[in-house]
ZABA-787646 format. One record per residue (C-alpha): chain; x, y, z. Coordinates in steps of 0.2 Angstrom, whole numbers, plus 5000, padded with zeros to 4 digits. Last residue first. Layout:
N
+-------+------+------+------+
| chain |   c1 |   c2 |   c3 |
+-------+------+------+------+
|     A |    X |    Y |    Z |
...
+-------+------+------+------+
This chain:
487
+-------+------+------+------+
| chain |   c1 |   c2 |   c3 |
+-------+------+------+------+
|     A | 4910 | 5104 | 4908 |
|     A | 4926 | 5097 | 4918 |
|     A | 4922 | 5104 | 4934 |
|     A | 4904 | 5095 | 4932 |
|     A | 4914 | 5077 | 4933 |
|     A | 4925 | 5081 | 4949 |
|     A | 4909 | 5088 | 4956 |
|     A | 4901 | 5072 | 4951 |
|     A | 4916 | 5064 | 4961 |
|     A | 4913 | 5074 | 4977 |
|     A | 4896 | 5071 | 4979 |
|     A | 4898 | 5054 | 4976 |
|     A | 4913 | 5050 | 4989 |
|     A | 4901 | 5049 | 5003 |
|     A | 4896 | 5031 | 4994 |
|     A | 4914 | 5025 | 4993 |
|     A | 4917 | 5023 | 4975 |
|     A | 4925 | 5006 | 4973 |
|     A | 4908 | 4999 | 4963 |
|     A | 4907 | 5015 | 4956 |
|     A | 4916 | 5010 | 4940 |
|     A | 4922 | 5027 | 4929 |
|     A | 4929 | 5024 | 4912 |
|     A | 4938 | 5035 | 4901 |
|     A | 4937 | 5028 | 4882 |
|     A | 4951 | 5027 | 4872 |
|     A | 4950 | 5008 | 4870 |
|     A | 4952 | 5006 | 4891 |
|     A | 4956 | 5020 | 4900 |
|     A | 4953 | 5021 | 4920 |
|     A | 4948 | 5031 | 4934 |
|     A | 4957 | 5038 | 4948 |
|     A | 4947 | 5054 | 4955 |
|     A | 4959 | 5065 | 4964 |
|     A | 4952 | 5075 | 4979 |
|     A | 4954 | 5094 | 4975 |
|     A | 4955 | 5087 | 4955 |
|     A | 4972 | 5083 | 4949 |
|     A | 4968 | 5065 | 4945 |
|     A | 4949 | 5071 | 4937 |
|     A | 4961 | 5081 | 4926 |
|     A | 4972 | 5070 | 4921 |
|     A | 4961 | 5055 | 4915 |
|     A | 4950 | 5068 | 4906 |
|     A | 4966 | 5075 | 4897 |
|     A | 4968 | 5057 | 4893 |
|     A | 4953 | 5054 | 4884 |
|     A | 4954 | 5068 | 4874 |
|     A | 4946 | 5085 | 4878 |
|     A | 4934 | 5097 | 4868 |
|     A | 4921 | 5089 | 4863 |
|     A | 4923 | 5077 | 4882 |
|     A | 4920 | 5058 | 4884 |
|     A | 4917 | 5049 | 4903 |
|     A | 4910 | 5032 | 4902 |
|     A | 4902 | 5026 | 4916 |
|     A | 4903 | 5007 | 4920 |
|     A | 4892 | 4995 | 4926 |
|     A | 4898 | 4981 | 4933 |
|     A | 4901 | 4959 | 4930 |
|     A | 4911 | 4953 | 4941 |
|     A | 4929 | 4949 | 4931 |
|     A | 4936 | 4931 | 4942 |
|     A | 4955 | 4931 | 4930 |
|     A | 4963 | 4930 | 4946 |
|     A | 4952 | 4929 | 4963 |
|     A | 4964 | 4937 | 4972 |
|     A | 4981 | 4944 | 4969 |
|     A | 4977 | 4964 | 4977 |
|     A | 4962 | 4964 | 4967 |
|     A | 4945 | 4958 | 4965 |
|     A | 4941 | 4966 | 4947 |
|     A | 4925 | 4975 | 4941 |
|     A | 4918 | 4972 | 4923 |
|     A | 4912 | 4978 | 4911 |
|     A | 4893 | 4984 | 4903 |
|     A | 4891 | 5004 | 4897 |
|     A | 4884 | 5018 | 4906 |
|     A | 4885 | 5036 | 4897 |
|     A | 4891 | 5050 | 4898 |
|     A | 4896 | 5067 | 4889 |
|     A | 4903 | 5082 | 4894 |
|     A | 4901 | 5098 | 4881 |
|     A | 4893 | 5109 | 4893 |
|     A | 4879 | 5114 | 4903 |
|     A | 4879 | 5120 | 4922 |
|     A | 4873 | 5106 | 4934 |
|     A | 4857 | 5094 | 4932 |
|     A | 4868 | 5083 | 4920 |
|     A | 4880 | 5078 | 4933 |
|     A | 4867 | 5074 | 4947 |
|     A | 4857 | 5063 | 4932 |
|     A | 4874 | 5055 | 4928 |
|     A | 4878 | 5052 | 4948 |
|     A | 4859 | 5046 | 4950 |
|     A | 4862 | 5032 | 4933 |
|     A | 4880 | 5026 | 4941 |
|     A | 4870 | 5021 | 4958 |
|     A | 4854 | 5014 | 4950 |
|     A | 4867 | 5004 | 4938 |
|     A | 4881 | 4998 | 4954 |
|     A | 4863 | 4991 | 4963 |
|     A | 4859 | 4981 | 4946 |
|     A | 4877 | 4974 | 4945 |
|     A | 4874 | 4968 | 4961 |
|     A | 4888 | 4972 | 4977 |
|     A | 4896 | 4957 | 4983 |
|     A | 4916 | 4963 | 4981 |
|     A | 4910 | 4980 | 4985 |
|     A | 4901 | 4976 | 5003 |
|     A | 4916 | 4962 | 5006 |
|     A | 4927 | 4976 | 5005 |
|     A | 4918 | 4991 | 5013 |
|     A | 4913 | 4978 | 5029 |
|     A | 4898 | 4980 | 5036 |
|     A | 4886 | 4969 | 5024 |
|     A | 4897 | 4956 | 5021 |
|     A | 4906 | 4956 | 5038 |
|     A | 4889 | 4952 | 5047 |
|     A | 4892 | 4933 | 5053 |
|     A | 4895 | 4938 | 5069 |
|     A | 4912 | 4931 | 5071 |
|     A | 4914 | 4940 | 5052 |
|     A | 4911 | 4957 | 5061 |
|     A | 4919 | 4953 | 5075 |
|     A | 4938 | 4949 | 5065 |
|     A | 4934 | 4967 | 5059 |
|     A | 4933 | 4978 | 5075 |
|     A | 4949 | 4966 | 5084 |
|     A | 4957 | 4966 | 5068 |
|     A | 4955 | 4988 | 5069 |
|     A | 4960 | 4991 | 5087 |
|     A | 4976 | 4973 | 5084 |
|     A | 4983 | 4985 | 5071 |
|     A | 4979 | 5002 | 5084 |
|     A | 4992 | 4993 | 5097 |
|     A | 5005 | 4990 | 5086 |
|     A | 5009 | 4972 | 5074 |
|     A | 5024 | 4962 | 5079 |
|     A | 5038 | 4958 | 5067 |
|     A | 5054 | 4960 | 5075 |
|     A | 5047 | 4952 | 5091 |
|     A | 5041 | 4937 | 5083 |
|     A | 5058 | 4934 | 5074 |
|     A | 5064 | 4929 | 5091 |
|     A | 5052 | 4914 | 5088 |
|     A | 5041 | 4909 | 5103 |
|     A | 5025 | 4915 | 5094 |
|     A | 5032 | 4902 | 5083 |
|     A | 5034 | 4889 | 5094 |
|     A | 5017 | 4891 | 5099 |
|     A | 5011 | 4890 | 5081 |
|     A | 5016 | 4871 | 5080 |
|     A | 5009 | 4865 | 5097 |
|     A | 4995 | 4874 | 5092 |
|     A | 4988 | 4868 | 5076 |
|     A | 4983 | 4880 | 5064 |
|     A | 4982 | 4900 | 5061 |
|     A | 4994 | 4912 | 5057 |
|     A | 4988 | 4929 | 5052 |
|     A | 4999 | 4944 | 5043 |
|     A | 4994 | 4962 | 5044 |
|     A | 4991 | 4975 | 5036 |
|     A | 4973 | 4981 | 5043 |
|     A | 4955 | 4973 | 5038 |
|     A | 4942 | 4966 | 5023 |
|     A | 4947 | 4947 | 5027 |
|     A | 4949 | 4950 | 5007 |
|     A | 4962 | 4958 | 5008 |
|     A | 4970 | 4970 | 5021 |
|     A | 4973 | 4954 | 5036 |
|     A | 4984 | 4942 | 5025 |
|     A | 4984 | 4923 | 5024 |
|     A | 4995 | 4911 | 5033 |
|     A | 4986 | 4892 | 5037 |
|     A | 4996 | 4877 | 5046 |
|     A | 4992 | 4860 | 5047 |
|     A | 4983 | 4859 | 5032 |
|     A | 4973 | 4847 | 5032 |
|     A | 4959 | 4850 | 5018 |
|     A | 4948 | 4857 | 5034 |
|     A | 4960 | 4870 | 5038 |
|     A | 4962 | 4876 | 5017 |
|     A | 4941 | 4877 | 5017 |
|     A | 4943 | 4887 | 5032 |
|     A | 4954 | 4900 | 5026 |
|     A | 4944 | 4901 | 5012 |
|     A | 4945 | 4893 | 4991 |
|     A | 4945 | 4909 | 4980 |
|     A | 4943 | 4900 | 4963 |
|     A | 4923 | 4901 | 4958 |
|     A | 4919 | 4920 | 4961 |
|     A | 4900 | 4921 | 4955 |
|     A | 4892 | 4929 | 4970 |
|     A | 4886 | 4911 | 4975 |
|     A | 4903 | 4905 | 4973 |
|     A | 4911 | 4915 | 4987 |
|     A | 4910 | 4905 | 5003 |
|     A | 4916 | 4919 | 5014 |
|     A | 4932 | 4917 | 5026 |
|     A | 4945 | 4924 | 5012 |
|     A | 4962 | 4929 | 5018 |
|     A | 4970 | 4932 | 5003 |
|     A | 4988 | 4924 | 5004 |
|     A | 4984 | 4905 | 5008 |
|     A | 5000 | 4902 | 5012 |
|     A | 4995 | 4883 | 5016 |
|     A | 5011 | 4876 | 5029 |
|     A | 5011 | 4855 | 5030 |
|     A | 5019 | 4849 | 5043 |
|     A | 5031 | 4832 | 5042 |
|     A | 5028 | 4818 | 5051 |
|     A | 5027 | 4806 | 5037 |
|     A | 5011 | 4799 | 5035 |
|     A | 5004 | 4819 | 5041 |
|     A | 5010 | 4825 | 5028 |
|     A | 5008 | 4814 | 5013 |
|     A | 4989 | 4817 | 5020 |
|     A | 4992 | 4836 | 5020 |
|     A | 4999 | 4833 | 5002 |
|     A | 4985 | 4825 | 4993 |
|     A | 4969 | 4838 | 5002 |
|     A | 4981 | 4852 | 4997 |
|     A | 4979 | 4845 | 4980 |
|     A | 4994 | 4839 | 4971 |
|     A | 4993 | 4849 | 4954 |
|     A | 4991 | 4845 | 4935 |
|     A | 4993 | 4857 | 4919 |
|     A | 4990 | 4857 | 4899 |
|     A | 4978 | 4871 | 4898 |
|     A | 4980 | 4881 | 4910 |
|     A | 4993 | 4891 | 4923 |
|     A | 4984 | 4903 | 4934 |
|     A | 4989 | 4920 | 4940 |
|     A | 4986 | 4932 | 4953 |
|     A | 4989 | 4924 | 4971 |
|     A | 4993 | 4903 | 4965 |
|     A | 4990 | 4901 | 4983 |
|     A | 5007 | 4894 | 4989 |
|     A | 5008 | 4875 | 4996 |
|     A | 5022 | 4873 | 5009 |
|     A | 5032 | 4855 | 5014 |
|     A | 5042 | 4858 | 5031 |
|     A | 5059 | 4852 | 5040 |
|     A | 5064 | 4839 | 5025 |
|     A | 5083 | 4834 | 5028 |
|     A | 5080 | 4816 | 5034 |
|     A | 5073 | 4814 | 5018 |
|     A | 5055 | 4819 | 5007 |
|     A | 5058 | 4822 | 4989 |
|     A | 5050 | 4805 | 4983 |
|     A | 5035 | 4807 | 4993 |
|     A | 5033 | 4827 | 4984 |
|     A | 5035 | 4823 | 4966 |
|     A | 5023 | 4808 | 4970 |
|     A | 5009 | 4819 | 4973 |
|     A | 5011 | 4826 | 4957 |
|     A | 5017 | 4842 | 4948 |
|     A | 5014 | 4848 | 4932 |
|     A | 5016 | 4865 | 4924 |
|     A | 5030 | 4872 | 4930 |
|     A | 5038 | 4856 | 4934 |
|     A | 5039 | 4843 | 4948 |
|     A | 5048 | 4846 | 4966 |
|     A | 5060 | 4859 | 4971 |
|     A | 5069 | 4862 | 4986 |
|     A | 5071 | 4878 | 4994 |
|     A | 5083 | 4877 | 5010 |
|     A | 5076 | 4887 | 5022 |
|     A | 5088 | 4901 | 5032 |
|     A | 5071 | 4913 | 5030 |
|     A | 5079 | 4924 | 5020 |
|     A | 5080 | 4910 | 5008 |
|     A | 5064 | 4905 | 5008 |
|     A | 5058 | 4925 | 5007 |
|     A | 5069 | 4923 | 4989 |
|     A | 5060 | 4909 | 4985 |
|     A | 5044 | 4914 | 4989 |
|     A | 5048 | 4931 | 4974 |
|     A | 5044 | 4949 | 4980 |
|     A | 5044 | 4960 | 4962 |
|     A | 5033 | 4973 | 4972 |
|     A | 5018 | 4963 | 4971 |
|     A | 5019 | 4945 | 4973 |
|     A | 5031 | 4933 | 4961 |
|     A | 5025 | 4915 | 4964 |
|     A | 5035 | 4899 | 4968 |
|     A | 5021 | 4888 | 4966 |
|     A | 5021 | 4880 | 4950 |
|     A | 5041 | 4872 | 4954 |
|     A | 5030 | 4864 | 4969 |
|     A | 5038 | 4869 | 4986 |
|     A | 5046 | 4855 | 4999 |
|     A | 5056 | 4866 | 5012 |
|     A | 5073 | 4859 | 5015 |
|     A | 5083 | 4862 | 5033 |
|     A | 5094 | 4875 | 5036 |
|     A | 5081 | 4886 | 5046 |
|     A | 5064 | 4874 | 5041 |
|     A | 5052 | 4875 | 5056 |
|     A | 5055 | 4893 | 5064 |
|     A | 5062 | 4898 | 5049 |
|     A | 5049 | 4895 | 5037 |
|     A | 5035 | 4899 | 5050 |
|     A | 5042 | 4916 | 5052 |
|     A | 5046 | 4920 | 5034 |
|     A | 5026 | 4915 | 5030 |
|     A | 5021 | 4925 | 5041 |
|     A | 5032 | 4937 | 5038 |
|     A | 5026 | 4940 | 5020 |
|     A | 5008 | 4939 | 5026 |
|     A | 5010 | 4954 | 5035 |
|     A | 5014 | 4963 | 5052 |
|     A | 5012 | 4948 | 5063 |
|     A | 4999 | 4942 | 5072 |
|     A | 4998 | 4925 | 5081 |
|     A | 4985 | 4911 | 5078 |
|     A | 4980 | 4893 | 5089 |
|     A | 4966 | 4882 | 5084 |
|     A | 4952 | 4871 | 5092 |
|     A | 4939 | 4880 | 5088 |
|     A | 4942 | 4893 | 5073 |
|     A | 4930 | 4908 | 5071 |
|     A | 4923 | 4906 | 5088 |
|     A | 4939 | 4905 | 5095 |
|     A | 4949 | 4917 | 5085 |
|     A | 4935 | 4930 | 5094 |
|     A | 4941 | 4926 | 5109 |
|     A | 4957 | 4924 | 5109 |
|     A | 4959 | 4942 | 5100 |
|     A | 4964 | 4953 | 5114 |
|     A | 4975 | 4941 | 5123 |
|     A | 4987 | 4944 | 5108 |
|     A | 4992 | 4959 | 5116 |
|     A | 4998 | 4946 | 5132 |
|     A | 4996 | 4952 | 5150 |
|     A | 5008 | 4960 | 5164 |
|     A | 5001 | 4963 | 5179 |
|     A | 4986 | 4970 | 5188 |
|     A | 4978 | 4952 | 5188 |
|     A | 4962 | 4956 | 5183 |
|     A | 4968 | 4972 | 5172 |
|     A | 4983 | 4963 | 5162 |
|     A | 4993 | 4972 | 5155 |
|     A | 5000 | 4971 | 5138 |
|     A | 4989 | 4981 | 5126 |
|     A | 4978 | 4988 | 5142 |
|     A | 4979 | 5003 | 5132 |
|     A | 4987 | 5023 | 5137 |
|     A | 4977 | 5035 | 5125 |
|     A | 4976 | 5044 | 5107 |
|     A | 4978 | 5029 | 5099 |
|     A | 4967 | 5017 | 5109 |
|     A | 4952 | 5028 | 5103 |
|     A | 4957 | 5031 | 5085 |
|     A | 4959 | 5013 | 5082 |
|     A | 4941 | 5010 | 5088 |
|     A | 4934 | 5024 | 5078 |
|     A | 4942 | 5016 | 5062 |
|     A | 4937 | 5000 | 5066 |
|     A | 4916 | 5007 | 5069 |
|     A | 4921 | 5016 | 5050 |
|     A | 4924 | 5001 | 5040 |
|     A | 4942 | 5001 | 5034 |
|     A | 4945 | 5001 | 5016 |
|     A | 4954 | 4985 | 5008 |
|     A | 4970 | 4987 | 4998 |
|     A | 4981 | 5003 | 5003 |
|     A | 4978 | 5015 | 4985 |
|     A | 4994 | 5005 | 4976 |
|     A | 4986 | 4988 | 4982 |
|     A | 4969 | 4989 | 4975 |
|     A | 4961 | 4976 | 4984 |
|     A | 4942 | 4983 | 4974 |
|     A | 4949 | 4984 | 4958 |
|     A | 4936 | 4995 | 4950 |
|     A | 4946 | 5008 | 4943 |
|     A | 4935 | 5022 | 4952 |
|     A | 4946 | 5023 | 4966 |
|     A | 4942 | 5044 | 4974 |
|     A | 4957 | 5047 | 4982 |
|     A | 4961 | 5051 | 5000 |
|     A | 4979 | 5059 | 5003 |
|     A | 4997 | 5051 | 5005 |
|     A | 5009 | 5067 | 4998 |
|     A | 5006 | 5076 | 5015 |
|     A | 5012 | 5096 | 5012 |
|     A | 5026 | 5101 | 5023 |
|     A | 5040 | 5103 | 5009 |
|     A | 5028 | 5111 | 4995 |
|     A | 5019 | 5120 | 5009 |
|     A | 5038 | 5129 | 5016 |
|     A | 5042 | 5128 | 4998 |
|     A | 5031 | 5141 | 4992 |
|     A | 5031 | 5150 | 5006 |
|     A | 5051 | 5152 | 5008 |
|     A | 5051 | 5159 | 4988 |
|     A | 5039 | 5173 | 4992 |
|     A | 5049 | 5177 | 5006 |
|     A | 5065 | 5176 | 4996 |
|     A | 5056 | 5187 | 4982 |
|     A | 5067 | 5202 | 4985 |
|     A | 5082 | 5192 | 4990 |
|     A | 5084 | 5184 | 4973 |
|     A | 5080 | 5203 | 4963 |
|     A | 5096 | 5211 | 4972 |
|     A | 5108 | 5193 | 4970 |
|     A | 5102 | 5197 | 4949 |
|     A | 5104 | 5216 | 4949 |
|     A | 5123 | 5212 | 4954 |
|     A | 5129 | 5192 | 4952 |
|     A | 5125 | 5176 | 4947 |
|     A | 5131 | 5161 | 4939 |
|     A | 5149 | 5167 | 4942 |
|     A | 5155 | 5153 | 4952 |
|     A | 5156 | 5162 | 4967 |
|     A | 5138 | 5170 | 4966 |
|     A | 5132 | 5155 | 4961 |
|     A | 5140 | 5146 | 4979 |
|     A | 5134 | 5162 | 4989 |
|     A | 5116 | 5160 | 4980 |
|     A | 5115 | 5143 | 4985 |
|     A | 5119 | 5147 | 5003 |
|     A | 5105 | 5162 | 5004 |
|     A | 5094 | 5149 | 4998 |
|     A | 5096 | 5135 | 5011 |
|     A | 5098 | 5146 | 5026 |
|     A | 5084 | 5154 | 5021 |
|     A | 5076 | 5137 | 5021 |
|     A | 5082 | 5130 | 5037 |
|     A | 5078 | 5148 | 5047 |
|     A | 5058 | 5144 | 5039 |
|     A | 5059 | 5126 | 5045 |
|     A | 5065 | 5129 | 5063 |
|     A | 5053 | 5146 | 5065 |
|     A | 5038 | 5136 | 5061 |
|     A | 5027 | 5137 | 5048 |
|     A | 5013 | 5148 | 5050 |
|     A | 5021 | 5159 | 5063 |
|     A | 5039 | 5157 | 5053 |
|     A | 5031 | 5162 | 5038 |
|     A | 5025 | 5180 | 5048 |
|     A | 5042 | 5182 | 5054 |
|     A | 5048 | 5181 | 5036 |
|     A | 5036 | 5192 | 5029 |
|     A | 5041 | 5207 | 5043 |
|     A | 5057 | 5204 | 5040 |
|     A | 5069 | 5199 | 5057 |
|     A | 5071 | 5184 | 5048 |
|     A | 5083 | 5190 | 5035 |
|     A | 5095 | 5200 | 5048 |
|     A | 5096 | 5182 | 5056 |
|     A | 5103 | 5175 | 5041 |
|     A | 5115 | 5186 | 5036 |
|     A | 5113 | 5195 | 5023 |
|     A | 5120 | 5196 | 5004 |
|     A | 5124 | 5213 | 4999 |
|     A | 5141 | 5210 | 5002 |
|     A | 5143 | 5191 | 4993 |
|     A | 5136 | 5203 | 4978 |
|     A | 5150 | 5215 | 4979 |
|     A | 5165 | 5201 | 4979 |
|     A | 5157 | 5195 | 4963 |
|     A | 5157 | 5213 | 4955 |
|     A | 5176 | 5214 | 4962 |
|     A | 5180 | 5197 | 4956 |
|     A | 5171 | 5199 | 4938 |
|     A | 5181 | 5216 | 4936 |
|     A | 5199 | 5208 | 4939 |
|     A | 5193 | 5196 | 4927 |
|     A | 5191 | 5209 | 4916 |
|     A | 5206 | 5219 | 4919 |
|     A | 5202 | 5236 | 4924 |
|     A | 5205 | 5249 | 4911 |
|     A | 5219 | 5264 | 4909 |
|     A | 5224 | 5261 | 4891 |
|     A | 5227 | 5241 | 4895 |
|     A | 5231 | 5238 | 4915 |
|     A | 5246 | 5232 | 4923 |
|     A | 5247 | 5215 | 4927 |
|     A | 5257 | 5208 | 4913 |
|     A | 5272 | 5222 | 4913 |
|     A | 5278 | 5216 | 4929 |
|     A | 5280 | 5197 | 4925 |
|     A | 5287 | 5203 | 4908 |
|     A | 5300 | 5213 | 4918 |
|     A | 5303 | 5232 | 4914 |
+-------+------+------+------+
């Protein structure tokens, strides 16, 4: 008989075991339904009901397909195909509220970084909130124009209250400070040199560097002094018939000291104006408060940057100015129309809900309330004394619960601007210190993150520490239940 022959029969009577593997495999792909048949279950129409029929047919299309491709490659087979399709429907639950379930919730910020970028920077007060909501959920007069029954202007909105907080200027909105400053580069500087201190090319948040927005602009960077020095000379003697712009960046969150020496704004607006060249102040935070007398020295204002000369002032809406994202352009109008005029405009413009909340905010400050009505600005000029009475009722709340092994106790620090303002300016706070018998410092740390609504504190020498100066005060009740869960 033929070797060929003789190799496929059988050995004393028995199936080959690949042979054996193919027909079990071939078994399992059998028991395996069809989509359809699965959905007519009595679970599985139910999860369609709570979910939605689209996303429940997706995800039993899903699993019944990975258990074809393991069933083929011999990953699975027989009892284990049987046991899959028993718990599908437990399986399509689970991941029809994994899959749906928002990741962006409310937190509890008890760090004490009031602009803290990774939780959204400044908190809304709730009068902007309602306001947003209201234009949101309706048809607006965004562009139209109610007089005339035509088409209006969105800016149109905030002339008004830009004129009280800055006579004689002109401003645009754009969607943030980045491409405010992006927009003003190009519009005065696209393949033409932009005067820029070697100390001021900053790195923001994100790894974001000015020279890299410079060069996305279609600006030529060029640079003037060193890292440490740079004088007004530095800046006449870099000025040619190339120069389109000279820009002064707000150092944001660092400082260079010791050994150092900067033009002023005051220096190079004057330079400026002598030669015929516009001066552009990224002024970053958005400040409109005189701030000293709550102890915060270096945070210079909007206005203060205005009345130094420059000729144009970029600063961002969600800092400091206590609103929305957004970028803000203010200065001297024959030089911001043109970049309202800037096709880039158009890419960047902020919806209707942005201009809602600015609108709410930009009030507040116009009547000279923003301090006391704006979450931000209430933080950033909150007492230590006030932040004590406050941390003292949340221990006592605490305590008055079931007993256990938590311990706390207030302790001096301090509380921190955020989001690149005010560097190195600490305002002095009252901190609660979290300790546990049973649990270490980071246990605490996790479990007041995975609490219903996640408490962010922070640990500094092994200690958990809690700072209610950016603990909303309807957030108390839920953070000394975060604290008496873990008694």
């Amino acid at each position: 008989m033929p070797a060929s022959r003789s190799a496929s029969k059988t050995v004393s009577g028995r199936t080959p075991r690949g042979a054996t593997a193919r027909q079990a495999g071939s078994t399992a792909l059998r028991v395996l339904p069809q989509v359809h048949a699965v959905l007519e279950r009595d679970e599985l129409r139910q999860a369609a009901e709570r979910h939605g029929r689209a996303l429940v047919t997706g995800l039993v299309r899903e699993r019944l397909d990975a258990l074809r491709r393991d069933v083929r490659a011999g990953r699975t087979g027989g009892a284990a195909v049987e046991s899959e399709l028993a718990g599908l429907p437990a399986w399509v639950e689970r991941e029809a509220g994994a899959r749906t379930a928002s990741t962006m919730r409310p937190v509890i910020n008890a760090t004490g970084v009031i602009l803290h970028t990774n939780f959204g920077r400044a908190v809304l007060p709730e009068n902007a909130v309602l306001r947003m909501t209201e234009v949101a959920r309706a048809y607006t007069t965004l562009e139209y124009d109610l007089a005339g029954g035509q088409r209006g202007s969105r800016s149109s909105h905030l002339d008004r209250l830009f004129a009280l907080l800055f006579p004689g200027r002109a401003f645009h909105i754009v969607n943030n400070n980045a491409a405010a400053v992006l927009l003003a580069l190009n519009t005065f500087a696209e393949g033409r040199e932009v005067i820029v201190s070697r100390g001021e090319l900053v790195e923001i948040g994100g790894s974001f560097r000015i020279p890299d927005v410079m060069r996305k602009s279609g600006a030529v960077l060029r640079e003037v002094g060193t890292t440490n020095k740079t004088r007004l000379a530095d800046f006449e003697r870099a000025i040619g018939p190339r120069t389109g712009l000279i820009l002064k960046v707000h150092p944001s969150n660092y400082r260079i000291v010791g050994f150092t020496a900067q033009a002023t704004l005051r220096e190079v607006a004057a330079l400026g104006r002598r030669r015929k060249i516009p001066v552009l102040m990224d002024q970053g935070s958005g400040n409109l408060l005189d701030l000293t007398r709550y102890g915060i020295r270096n945070e210079p204002s909007v206005f203060e940057a205005l009345e130094q000369g420059a000729d144009v002032v970029c600063f961002s809406g969600d800092k400091m100015l206590g609103g929305p994202q957004a970028g803000l352009i203010v200065g001297r109008p024959d030089l911001v129309k043109p970049m309202r005029e800037n096709s880039l405009s158009r890419a960047l413009r902020v919806d209707k809900v942005t201009y809602a909340a600015l609108e709410t905010v930009l009030l507040e400050h116009a009547r000279g309330a923003a301090e006391s009505r704006l979450p931000a600005l209430r933080m950033l000029t909150m007492t230590r004394q006030a932040i004590e009475d406050r941390a003292r009722r949340l221990i006592d709340q605490v305590a008055a619960g079931p007993g256990g092994t938590l311990s706390l106790a207030i302790v001096p620090g301090l509380s921190l601007p955020g989001g690149g303002s005010a560097p190195e300016e600490g305002l002095p706070t009252a901190l609660v210190a979290v300790a546990s018998g049973r649990l270490s410092a980071r246990a605490i740390e996790k479990r007041l993150r995975a609490h219903a609504t996640p408490v962010i504190a922070r640990i500094e020498e092994g200690k958990v520490l809690l700072d209610l100066r950016t603990v909303l005060e309807e957030q108390e009740p839920a953070l000394a239940g975060a604290l008496a869960s873990l008694a």
